[in-house]
DSSP file (Angstrom, degrees, kcal/mol; ACC not computed):
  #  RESIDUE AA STRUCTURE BP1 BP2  ACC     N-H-->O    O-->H-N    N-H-->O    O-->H-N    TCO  KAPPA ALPHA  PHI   PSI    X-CA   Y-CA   Z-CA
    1    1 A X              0   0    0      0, 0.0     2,-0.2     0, 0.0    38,-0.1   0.000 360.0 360.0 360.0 134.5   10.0  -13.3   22.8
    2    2 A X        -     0   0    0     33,-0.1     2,-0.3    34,-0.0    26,-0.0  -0.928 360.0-126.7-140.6 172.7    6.8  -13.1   24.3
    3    3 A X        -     0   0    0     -2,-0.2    29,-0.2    25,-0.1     2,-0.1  -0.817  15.7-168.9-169.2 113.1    4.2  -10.4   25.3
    4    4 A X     >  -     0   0    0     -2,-0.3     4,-1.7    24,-0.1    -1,-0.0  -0.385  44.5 -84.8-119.7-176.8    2.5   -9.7   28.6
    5    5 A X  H  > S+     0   0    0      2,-0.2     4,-1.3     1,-0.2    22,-0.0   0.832 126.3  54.4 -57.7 -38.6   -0.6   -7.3   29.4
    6    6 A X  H  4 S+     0   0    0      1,-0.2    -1,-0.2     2,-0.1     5,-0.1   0.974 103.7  53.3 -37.4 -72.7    1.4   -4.5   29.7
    7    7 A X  H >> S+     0   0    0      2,-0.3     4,-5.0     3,-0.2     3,-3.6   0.820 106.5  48.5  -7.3 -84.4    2.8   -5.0   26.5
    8    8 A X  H 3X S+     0   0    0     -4,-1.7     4,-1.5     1,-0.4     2,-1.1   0.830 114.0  52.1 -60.5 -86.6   -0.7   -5.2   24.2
    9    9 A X  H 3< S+     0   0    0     -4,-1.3     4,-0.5     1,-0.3    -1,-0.4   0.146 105.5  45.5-103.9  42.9   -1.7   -2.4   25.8
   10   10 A X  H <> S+     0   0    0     -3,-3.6     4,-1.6    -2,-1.1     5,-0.4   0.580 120.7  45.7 -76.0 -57.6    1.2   -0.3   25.2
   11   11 A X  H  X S+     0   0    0     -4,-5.0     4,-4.1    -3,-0.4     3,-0.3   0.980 114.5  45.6 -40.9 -48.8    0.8   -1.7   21.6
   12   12 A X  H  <>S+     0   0    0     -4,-1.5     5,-0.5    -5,-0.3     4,-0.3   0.982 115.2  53.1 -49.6 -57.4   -3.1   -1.1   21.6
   13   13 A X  H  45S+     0   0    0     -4,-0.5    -1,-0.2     1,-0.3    -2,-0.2   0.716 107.1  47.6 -63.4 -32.7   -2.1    2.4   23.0
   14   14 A X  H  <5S+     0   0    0     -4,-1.6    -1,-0.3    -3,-0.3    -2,-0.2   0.792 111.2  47.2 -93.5 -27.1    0.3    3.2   20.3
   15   15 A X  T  <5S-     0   0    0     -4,-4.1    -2,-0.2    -5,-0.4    -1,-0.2   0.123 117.2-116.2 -89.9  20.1   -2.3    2.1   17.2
   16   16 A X  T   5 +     0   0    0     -4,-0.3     2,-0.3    -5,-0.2    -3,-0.2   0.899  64.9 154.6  41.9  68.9   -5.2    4.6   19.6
   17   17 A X      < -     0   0    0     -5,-0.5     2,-0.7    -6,-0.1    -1,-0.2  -0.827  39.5-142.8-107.1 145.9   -7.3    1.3   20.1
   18   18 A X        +     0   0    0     -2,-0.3     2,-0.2    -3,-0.1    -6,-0.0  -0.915  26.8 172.9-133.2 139.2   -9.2    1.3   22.9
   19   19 A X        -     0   0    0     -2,-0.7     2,-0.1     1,-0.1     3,-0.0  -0.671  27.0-133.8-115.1 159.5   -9.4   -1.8   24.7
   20   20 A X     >  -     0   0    0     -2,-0.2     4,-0.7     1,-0.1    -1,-0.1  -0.179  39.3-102.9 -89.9-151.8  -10.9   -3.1   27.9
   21   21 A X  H  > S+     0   0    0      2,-0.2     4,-5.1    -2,-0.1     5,-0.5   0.852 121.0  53.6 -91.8 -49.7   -8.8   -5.4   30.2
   22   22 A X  H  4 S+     0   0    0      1,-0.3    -1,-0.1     2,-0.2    -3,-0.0   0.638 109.0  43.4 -61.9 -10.1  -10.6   -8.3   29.1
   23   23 A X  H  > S+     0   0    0      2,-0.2     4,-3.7     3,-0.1    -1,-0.3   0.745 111.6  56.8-101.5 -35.4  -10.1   -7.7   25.6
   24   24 A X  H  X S+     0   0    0     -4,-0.7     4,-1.4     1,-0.2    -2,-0.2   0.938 105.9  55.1 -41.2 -50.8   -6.4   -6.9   26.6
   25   25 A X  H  X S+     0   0    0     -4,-5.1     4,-0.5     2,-0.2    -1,-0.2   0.564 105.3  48.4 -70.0 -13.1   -6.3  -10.6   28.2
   26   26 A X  H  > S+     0   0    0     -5,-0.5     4,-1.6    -3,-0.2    -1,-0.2   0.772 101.2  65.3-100.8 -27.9   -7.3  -12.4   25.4
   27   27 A X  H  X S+     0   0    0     -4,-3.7     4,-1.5     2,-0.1     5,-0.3   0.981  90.5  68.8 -48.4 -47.8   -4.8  -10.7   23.0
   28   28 A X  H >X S+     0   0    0     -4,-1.4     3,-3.3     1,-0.3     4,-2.1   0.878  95.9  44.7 -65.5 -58.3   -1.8  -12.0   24.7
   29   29 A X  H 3X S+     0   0    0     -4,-0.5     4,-1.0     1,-0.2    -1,-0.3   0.877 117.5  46.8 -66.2  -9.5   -1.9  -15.4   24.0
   30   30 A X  H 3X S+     0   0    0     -4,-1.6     4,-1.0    -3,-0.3    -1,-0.2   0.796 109.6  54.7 -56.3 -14.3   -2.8  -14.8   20.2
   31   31 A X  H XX S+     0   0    0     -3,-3.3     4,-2.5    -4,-1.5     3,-1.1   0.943 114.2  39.7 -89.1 -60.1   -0.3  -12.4   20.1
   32   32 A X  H 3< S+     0   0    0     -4,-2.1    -1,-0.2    -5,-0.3    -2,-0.2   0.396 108.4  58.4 -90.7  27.7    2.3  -15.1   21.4
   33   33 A X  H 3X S+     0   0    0     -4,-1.0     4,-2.5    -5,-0.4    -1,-0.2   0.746 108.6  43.1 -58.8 -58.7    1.0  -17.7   19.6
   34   34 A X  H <X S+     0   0    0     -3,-1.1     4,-1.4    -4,-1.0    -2,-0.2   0.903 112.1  59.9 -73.3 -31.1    1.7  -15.5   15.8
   35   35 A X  H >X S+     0   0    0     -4,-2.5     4,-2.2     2,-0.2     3,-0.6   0.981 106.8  47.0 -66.2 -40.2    5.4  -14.5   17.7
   36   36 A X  H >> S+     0   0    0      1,-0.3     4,-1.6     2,-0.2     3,-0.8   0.955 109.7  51.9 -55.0 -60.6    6.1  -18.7   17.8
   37   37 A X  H 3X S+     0   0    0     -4,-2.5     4,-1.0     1,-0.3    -1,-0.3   0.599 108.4  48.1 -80.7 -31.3    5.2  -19.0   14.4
   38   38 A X  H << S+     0   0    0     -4,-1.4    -1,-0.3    -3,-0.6    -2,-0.2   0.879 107.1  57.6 -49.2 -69.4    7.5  -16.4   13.5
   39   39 A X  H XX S+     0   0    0     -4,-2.2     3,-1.3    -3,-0.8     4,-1.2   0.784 102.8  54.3 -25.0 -54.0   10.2  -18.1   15.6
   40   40 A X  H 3< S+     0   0    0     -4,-1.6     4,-0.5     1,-0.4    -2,-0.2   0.860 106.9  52.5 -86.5 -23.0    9.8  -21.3   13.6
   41   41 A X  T 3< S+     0   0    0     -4,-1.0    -1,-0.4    -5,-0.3    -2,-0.2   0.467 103.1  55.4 -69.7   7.9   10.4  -19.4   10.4
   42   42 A X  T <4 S+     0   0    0     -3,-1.3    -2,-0.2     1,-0.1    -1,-0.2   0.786 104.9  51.7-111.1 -48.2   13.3  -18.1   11.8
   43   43 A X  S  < S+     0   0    0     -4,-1.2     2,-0.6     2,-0.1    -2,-0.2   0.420  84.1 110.7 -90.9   6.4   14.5  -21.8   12.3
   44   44 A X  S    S-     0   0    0     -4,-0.5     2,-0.1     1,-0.1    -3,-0.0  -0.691  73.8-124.2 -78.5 125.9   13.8  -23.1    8.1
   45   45 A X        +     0   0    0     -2,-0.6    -1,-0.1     1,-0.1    -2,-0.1  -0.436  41.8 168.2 -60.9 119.8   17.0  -23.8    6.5
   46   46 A X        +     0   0    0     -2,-0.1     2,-0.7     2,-0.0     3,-0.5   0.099  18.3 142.2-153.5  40.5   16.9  -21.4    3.3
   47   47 A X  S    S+     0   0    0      1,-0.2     3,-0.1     3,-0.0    -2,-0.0  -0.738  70.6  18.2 -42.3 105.4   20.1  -21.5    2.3
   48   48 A X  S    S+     0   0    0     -2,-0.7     2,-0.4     1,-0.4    -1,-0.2   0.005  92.7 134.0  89.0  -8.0   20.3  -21.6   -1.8
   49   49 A X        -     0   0    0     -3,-0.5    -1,-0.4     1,-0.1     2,-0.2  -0.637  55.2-137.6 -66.9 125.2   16.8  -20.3   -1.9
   50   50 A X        -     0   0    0     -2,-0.4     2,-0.1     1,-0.1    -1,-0.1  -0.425  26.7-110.2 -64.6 135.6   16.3  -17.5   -4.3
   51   51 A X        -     0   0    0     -2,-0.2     2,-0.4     2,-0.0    -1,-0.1  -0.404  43.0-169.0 -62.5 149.5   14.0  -14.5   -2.8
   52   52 A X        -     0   0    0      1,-0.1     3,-0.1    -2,-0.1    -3,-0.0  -0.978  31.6-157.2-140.1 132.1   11.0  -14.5   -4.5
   53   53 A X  S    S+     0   0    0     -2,-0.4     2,-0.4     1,-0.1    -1,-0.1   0.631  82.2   3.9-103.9 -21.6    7.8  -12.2   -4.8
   54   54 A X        -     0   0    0      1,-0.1     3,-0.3     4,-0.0    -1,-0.1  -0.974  69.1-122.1-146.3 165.3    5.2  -14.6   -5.8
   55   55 A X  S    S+     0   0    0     -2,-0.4     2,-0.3     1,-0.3    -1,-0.1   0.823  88.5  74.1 -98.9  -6.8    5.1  -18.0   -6.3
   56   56 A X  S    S-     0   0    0     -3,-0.1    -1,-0.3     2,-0.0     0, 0.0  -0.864  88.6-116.9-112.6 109.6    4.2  -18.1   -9.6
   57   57 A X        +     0   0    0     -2,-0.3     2,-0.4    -3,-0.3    -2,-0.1   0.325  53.0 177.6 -16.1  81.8    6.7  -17.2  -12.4
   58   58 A X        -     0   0    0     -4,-0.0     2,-0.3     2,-0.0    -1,-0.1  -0.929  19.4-156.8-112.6 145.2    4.5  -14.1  -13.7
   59   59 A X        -     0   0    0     -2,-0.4     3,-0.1     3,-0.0    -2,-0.0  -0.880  15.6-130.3 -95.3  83.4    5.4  -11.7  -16.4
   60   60 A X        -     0   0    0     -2,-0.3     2,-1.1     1,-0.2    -2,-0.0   0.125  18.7-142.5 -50.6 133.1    4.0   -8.4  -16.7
   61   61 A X        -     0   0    0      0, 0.0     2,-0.4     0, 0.0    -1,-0.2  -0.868  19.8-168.7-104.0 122.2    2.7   -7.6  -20.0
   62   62 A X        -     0   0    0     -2,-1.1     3,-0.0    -3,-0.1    -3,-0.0  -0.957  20.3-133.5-126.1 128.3    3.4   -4.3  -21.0
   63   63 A X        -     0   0    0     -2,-0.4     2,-0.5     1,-0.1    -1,-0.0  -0.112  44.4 -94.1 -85.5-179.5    2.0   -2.6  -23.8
   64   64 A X        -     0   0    0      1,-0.1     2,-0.5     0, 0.0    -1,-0.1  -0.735  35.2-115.0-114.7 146.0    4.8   -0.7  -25.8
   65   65 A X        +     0   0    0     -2,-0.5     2,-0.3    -3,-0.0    -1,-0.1  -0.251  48.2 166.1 -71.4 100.3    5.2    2.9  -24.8
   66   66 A X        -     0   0    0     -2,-0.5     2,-0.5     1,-0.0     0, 0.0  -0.935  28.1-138.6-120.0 142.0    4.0    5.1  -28.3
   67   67 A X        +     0   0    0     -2,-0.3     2,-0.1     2,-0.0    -2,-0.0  -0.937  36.2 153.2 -98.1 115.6    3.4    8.9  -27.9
   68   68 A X        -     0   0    0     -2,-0.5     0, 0.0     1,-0.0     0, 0.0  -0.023  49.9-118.2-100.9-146.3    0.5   10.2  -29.6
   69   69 A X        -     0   0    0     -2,-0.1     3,-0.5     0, 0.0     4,-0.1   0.080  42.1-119.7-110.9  10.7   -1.8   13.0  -29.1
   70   70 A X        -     0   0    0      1,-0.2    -3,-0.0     2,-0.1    -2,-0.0   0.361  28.2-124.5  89.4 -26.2   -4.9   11.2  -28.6
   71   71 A X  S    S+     0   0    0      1,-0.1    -1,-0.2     2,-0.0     4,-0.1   0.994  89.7 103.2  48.0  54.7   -6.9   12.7  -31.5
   72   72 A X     >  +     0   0    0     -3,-0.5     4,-1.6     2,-0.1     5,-0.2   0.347  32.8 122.4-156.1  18.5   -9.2   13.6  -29.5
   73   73 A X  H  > S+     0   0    0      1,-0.2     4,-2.7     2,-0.2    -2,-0.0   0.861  81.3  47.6 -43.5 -45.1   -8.3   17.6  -29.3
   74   74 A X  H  > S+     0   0    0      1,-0.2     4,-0.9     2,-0.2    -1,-0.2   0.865 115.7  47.3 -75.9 -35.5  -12.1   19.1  -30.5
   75   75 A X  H  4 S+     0   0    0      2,-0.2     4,-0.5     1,-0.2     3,-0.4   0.924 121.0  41.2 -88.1 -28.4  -14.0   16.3  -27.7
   76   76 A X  H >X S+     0   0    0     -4,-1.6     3,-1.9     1,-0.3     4,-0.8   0.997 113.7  51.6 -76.0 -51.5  -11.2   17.7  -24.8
   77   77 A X  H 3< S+     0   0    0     -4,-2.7    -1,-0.3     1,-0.3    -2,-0.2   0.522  93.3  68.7 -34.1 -33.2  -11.4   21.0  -25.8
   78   78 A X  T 3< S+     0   0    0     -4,-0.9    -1,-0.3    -3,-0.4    -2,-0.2   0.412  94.7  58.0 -83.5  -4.3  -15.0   21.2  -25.6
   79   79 A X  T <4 S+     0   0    0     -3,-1.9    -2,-0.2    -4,-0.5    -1,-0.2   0.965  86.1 104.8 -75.5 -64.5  -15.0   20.8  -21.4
   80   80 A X  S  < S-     0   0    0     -4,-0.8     3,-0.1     1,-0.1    -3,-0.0   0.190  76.7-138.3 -82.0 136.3  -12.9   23.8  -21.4
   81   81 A X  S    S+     0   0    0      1,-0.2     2,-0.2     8,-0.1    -1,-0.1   0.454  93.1  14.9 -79.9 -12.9  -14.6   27.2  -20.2
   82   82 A X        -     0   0    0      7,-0.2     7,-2.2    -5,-0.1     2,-0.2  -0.736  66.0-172.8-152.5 144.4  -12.6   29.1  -23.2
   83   83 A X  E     -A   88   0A   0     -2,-0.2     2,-0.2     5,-0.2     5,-0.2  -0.812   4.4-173.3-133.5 142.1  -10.9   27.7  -26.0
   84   84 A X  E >  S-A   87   0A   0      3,-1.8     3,-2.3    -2,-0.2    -2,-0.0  -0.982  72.8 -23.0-135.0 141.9   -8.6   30.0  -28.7
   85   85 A X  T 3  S-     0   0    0      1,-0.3     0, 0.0    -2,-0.2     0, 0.0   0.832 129.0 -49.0  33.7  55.4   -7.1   28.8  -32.0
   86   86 A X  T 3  S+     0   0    0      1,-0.2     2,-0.3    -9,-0.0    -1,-0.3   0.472 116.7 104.9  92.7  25.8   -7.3   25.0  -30.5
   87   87 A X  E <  S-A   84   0A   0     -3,-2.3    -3,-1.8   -10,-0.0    -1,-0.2  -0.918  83.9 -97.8-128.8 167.2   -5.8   25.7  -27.2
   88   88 A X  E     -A   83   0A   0     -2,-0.3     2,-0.4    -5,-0.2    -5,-0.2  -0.338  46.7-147.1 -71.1 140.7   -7.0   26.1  -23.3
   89   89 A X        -     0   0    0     -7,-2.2    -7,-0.2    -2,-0.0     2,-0.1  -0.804  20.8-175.2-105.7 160.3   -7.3   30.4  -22.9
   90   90 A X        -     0   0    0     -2,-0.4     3,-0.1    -7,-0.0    -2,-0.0  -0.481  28.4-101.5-166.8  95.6   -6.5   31.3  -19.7
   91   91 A X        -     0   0    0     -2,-0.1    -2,-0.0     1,-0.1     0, 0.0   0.501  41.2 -97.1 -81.8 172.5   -6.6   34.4  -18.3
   92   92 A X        +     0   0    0      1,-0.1     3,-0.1     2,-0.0    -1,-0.1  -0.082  42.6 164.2 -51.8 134.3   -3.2   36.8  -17.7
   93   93 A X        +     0   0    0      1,-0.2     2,-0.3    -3,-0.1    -1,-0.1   0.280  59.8  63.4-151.1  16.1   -1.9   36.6  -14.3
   94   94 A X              0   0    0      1,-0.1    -1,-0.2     0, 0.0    -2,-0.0  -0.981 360.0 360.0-115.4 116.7    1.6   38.1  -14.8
   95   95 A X              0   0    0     -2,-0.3    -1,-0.1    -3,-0.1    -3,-0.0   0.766 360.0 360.0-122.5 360.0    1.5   41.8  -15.9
């Protein structure tokens, strides 16, 4: 596949770039340069290859999932524009 002036600036047109002509005329061949390169991945034998997401064997370390409360009720509380018997007050909005 390759990629003509029209082309880039439909593309340009569709990401609301605005280009001149000149800038238009030096995108294509980069553009169909990265399409080749694309093309020759297409042609690597990867047959038996497992997919992979990085290419070094990493393991998330994950801390283990405890529910507490924090302690920390009296420091949280103390933001809050009214506090009653150790909860947020908030005024009535059903009646």
């Amino acid at each position: 596949m390759s990629v003509d002036t029209n082309t880039v600036r439909h593309i340009a047109k569709l990401a609301r770039l605005a280009m001149s002509e000149e800038e238009l005329e030096r995108l294509v061949p980069e553009l169909n340069n990265i399409l080749g390169w694309v093309e020759q991945l297409g042609e690597v034998n990867t047959d038996g290859v497992e997919p992979l997401t990085a290419v070094i064997d990493q393991k998330l370390r994950l801390r283990d999932d405890v529910v507490n409360d924090g302690n920390c009720r009296d420091e949280v509380l103390a933001n809050a524009p009214d506090a009653q018997h150790g909860f947020f007050a908030v005024p009535k909005v059903i009646e």
